[in-house]
C-alpha positions as CSV (number, residue, x, y, z in Angstrom):
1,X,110.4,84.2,110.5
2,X,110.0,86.1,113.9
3,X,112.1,89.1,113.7
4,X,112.2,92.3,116.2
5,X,114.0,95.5,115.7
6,X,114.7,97.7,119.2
7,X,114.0,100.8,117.3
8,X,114.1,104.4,118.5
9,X,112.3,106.8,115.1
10,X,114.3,109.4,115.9
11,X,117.5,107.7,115.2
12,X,119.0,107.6,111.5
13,X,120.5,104.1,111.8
14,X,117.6,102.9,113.5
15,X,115.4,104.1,110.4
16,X,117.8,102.6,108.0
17,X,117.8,99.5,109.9
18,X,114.5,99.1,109.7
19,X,114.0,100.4,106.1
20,X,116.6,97.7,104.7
21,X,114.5,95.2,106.7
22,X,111.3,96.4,104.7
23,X,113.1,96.1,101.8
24,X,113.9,92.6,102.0
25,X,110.0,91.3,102.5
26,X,110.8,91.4,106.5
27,X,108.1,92.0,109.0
28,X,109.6,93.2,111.9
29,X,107.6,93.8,115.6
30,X,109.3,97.1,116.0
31,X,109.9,97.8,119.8
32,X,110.2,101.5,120.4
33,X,112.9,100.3,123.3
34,X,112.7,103.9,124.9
35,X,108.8,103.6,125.5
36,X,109.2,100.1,126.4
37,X,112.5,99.0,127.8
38,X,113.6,95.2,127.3
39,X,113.6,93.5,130.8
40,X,116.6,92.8,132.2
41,X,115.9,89.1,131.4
42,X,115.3,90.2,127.9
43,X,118.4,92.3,127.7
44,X,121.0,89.7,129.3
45,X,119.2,87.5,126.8
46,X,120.0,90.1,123.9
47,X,123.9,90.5,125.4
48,X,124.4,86.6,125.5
49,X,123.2,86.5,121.4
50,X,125.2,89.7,120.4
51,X,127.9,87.7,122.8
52,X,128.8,91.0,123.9
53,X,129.0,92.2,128.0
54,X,126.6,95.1,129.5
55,X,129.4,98.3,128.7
56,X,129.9,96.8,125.2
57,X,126.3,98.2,124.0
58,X,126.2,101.0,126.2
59,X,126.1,104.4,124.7
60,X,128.9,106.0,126.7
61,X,128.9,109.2,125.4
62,X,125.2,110.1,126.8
63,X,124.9,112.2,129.8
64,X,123.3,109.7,131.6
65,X,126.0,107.6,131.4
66,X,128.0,109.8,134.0
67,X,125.0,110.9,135.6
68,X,123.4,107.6,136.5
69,X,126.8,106.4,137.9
70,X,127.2,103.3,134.9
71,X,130.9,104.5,134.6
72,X,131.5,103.3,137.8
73,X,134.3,100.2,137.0
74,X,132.9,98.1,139.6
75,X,129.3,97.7,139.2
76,X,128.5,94.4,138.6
77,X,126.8,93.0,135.2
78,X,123.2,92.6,137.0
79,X,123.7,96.8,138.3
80,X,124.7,97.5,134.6
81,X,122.0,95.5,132.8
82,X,119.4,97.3,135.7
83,X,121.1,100.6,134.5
84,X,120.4,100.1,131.0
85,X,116.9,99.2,131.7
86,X,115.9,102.1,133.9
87,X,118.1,104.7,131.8
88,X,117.3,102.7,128.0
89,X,118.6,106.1,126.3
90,X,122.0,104.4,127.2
91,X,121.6,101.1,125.2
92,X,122.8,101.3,121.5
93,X,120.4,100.7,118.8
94,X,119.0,99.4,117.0
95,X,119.1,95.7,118.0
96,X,117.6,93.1,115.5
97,X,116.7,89.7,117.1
98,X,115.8,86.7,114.2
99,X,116.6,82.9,114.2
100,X,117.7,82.9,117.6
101,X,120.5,85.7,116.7
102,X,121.1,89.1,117.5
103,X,122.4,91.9,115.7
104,X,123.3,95.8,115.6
105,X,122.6,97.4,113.2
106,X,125.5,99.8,112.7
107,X,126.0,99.1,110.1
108,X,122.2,98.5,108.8
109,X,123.5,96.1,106.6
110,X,125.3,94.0,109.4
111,X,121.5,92.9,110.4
112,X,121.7,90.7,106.9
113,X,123.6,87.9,108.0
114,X,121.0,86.8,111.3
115,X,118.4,87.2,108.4
């Protein structure tokens, strides 16, 4: 089974994520997302699984949310998707990709049903 977990270390439900994942015998390629973005290919790919849009798994409450102009109502998905690339502090975590599904992992044990 291929399985990746977008992973930032320095977030508590990204380490339980990828803990639980451990714990069930699963490899995971961990992609430390903030050292190396998803494309924006990769991330409209991830939206379409999670079959969410581009301000669903946006972390609005970061500063560069305002700052980077993403609470603007009328930027497109593409300009959203861009945003979340260039600024990938803004895109909620940790994302688990297995079987052709997507999953958040908030909470960790939400990632067990794509498993």
């Amino acid at each position: 089974m291929n399985v990746k977990i977008y992973h930032n270390p320095r977030c508590s439900k990204s380490r339980q994520t990828l803990q639980l994942l451990e714990e069930q015998g699963v490899q995971a390629e961990v992609i430390e997302y903030l050292k190396t973005p998803p494309t924006s290919d990769e991330l409209d790919n991830i939206l379409t699984l999670l079959d969410m849009q581009p301000r669903e798994l946006m972390r609005k409450s970061e500063a560069e949310y305002k700052e980077t102009g993403m609470d603007n109502p009328e930027l497109a998905r593409s300009a959203l998707i861009a945003g979340m690339v260039s600024s990938p502090k803004l895109i909620e975590r940790p994302i688990v990709l297995a079987n052709g599904k997507a999953a958040i992992g908030r909470p960790p044990e939400s990632v067990l049903a794509i498993l």
